[in-house]
C-alpha positions in Angstrom: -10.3 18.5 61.3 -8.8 22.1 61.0 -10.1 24.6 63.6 -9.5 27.9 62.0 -11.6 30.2 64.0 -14.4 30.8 67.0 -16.5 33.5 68.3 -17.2 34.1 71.9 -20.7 35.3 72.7 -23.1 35.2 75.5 -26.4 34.5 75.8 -29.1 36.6 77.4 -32.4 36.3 76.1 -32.3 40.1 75.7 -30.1 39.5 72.5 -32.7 38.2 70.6 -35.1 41.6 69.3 -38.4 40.1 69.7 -37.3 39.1 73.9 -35.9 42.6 74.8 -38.2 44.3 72.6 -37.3 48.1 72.9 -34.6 47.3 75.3 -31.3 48.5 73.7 -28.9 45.4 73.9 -25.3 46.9 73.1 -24.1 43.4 72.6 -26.5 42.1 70.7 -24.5 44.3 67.3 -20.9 42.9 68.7 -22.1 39.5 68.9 -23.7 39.3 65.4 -20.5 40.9 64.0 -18.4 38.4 65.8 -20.3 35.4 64.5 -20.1 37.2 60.6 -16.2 37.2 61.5 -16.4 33.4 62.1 -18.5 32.9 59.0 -15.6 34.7 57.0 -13.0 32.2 57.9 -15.1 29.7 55.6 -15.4 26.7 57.9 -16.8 23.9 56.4 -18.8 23.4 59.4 -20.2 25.1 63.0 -20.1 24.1 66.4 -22.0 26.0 69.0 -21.2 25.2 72.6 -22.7 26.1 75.2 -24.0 25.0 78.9 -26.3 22.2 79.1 -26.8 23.3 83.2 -27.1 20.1 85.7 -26.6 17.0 83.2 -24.0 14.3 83.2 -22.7 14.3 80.2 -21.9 16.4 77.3 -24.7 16.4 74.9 -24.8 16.3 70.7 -27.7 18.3 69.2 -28.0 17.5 65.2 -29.7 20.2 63.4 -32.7 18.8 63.6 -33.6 20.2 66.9 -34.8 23.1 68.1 -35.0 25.7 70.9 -38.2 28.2 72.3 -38.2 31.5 74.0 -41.7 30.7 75.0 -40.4 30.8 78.6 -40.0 34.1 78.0 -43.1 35.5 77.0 -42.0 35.3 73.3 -44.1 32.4 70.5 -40.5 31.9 69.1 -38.7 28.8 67.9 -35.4 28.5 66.8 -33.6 25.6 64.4 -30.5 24.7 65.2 -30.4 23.5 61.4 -31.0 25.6 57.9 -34.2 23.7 57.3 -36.8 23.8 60.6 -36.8 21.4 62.8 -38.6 18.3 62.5 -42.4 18.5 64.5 -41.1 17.8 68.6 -40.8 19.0 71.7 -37.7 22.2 71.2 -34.8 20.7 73.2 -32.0 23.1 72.9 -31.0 24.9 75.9 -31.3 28.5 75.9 -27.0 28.8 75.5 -27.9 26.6 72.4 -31.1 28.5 71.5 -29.4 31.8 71.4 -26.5 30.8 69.4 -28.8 28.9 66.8 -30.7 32.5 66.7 -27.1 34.3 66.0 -26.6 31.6 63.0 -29.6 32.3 61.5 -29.7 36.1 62.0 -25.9 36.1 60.4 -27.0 34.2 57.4 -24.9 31.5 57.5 -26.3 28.8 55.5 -23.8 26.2 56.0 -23.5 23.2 58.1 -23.7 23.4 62.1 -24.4 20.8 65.3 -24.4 22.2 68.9 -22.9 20.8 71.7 -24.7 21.0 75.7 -21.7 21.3 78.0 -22.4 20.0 81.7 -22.0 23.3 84.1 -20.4 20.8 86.3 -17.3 19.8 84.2 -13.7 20.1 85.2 -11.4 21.9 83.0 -9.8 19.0 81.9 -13.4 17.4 81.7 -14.0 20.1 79.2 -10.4 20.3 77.8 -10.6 16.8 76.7 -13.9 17.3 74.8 -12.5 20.3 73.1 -9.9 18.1 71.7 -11.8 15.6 70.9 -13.8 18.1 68.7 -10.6 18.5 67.2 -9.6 15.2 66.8 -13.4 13.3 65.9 -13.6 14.8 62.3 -11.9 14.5 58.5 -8.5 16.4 58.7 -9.8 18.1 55.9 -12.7 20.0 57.3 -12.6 23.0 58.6 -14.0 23.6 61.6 -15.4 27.0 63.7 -16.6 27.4 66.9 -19.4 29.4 68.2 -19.1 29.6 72.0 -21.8 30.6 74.4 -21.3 32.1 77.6 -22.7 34.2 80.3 -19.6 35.8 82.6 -20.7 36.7 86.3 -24.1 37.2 87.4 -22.9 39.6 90.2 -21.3 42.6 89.2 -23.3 44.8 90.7 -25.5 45.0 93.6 -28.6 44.8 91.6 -27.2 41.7 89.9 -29.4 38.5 89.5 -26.9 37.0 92.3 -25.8 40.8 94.3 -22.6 42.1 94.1 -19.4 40.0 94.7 -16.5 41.7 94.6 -14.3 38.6 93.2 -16.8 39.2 90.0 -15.1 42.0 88.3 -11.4 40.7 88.4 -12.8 37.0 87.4 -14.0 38.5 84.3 -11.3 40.7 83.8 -9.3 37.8 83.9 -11.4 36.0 81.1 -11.4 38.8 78.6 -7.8 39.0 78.8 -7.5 35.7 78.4 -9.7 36.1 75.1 -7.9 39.1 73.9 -4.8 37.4 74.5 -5.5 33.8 73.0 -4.5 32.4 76.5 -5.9 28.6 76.8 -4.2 28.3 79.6 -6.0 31.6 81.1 -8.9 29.7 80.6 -7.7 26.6 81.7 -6.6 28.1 84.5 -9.9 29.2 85.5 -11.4 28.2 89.2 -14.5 25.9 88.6 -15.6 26.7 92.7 -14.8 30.5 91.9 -16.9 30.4 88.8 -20.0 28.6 90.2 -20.0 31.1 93.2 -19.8 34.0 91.1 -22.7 32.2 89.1 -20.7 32.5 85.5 -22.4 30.7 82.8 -19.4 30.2 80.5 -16.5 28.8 82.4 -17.3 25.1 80.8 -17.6 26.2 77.3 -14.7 28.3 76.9 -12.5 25.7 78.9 -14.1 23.2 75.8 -12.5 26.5 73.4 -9.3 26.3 75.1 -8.9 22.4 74.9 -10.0 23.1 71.1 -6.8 25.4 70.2 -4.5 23.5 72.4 -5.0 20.5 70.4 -5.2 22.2 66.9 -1.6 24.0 68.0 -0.1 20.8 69.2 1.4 20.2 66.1 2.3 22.6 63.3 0.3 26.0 64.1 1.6 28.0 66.9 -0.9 29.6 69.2 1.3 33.0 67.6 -0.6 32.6 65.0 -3.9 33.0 66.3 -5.6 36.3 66.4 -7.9 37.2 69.0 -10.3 40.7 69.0 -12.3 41.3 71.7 -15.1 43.1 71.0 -17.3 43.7 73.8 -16.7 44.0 77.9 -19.1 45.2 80.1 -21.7 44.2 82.7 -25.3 46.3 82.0 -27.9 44.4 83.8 -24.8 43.2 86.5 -24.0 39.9 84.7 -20.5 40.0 82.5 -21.0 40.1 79.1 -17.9 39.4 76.5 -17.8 39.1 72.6 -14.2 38.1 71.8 -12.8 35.9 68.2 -10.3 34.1 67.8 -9.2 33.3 64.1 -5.9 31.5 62.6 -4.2 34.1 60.9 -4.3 32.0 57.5 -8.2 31.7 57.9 -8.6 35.6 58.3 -6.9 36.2 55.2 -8.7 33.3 53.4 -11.5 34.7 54.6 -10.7 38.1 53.1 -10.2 36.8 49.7 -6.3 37.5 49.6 
C-alpha cells in the first residue's frame, strides 16, 4: 500500500452544525478543507483513526457501522460508509463519528474503514499499528489517513480539566511537529504527560507517525512530504489543530499536473 497523504483534525462535537447550532466553530471550515486536501491526493481508500478511549485493543470499523450524536441532544446518525449503515446499535466512537461526519460533508464517495485506537497505547504500541496499516494492504493502493484528535483539555482556566501550564507548550510541541512532518516529534511524545494534560490525540497521531515512518523506510524520503498546518488555537480551553500531510507527488497528482 502507498500512503500518499493524511489530514489531522479534531473532534469536538461542536464541529458538526446541527450540535453547535449557532455556535461559531472556526475549525469546523479548516477541518473540512483539510479533509478536501486529502481527497485531492486521490487515495484509493480512507482510514480514519481515532481514540477508541479505555479498550484493549485496537478496533476495525467496516463501513457498515455507524455513530450518533444523540448524547448530545442531537437525533443524528452518521455512516462510516457511502451507503447507511445496516439497522444496529451506532458503534462508532465519537473520534470515529466526527470524522465519518467530515467524509460525508466533503463528498468523498470513495472507499473508507475507521480504526478505534486504545487511549492507553504506547508509542510504539501505536507506531507498530501505523505500520502495519502500511504494510497490511496491495502495494498498489493508495492509501490516506484521516486522523482524529483532541490536543489538551486544559489551556485555560475554564477548560474542561483547568488550566495546566505544561498544556500550551505540549501542543505547541505537536503543531510543530505537524507543520514540520516530524514522526519522531510525535513519537517523542510523553504518554503520562498527555493523559495528565487530558489530550485526546496522542495515540492516533503516534499511529500517523508510525504510518510515514514505514512508507519512508524505503524509497520516499520524509523531504518529500509536505505538511500545512492549518489551524492552532484553544477557544473553549481544549487545543485544537488541523494540519496535512501530503507526498509531494500526490499533491501534484492531485492537482492534475
Amino acid at each position: 500500500m502507498t500512503f500518499v497523504a493524511a489530514a489531522v483534525c479534531p473532534h469536538p462535537p461542536l464541529l458538526v452544525p446541527e450540535v453547535g447550532g449557532a455556535e461559531p466553530v472556526a475549525a469546523r471550515p479548516a477541518a473540512l478543507a483539510a479533509v478536501r486536501q486529502l481527497t485531492a491526493a486521490s487515495p484509493d481508500r480512507i482510514v480514519v483513526v481515532g481514540d477508541a478511549g479505555d479498550v484493549p485493543a485496537e478496533i476495525d470499523y467496516g463501513p457498515a457501522t455507524a455513530g450518533t450524536f444523540a448524547g448530545f441532544g442531537v437525533d443524528l446518525s452518521v455512516s462510516l460508509g457511502v451507503e447507511a449503515a445496516v439497522p444496529s446499535a451506532p458503534v462508532l466512537p465519537l473520534s470515529l463519528t466526527v470524522g465519518a461526519w467530515l467524509l460525508a460533508t466533503a463528498g468523498w464517495p470513495g472507499a473508507r474503514t475507521a480504526l478505534g485506537v486504545p487511549s492507553g497505547y504506547s508509542a510504539r504500541q501505536a507506531a507498530e499499528l501505523g505500520q502495519r496499516l502500511v504494510a497490511a494492504s496491495d502495494p498498489a493502493e493508495r492509501l490516506g489517513l484521516l486522523v482524529m484528535g483532541d490536543a489538551s483539555a486544559r489551556r485555560t482556566v475554564k477548560a474542561p480539566g483547568a488550566l495546566d501550564e505544561r498544556a500550551a507548550p505540549f501542543d505547541a510541541a505537536v503543531a510543530a511537529a505537524l507543520l514540520g512532518v516530524d514522526p519522531d516529534g510525535l513519537l517523542g511524545l510523553d504518554a503520562g504527560l498527555a493523559a495528565d494534560l487530558l489530550v485526546a490525540g496522542r495515540a492516533s497521531w503516534q499511529v500517523l507517525a508510525g504510518a510515514l515512518v514505514a512508507a519512508t523506510r524505503d524509497d520516499t524520503p520524509r523531504a518529500a512530504w509536505i505538511g500545512a498546518l492549518g489551524y492552532d488555537a484553544a477557544p473553549y480551553g481544549v487545543g485544537y489543530l488541523v494540519a496535512v500531510w501530503i507526498r509531494g507527488d500526490a499533491a501534484r497528482e492531485g492537482a492534475g499536473e
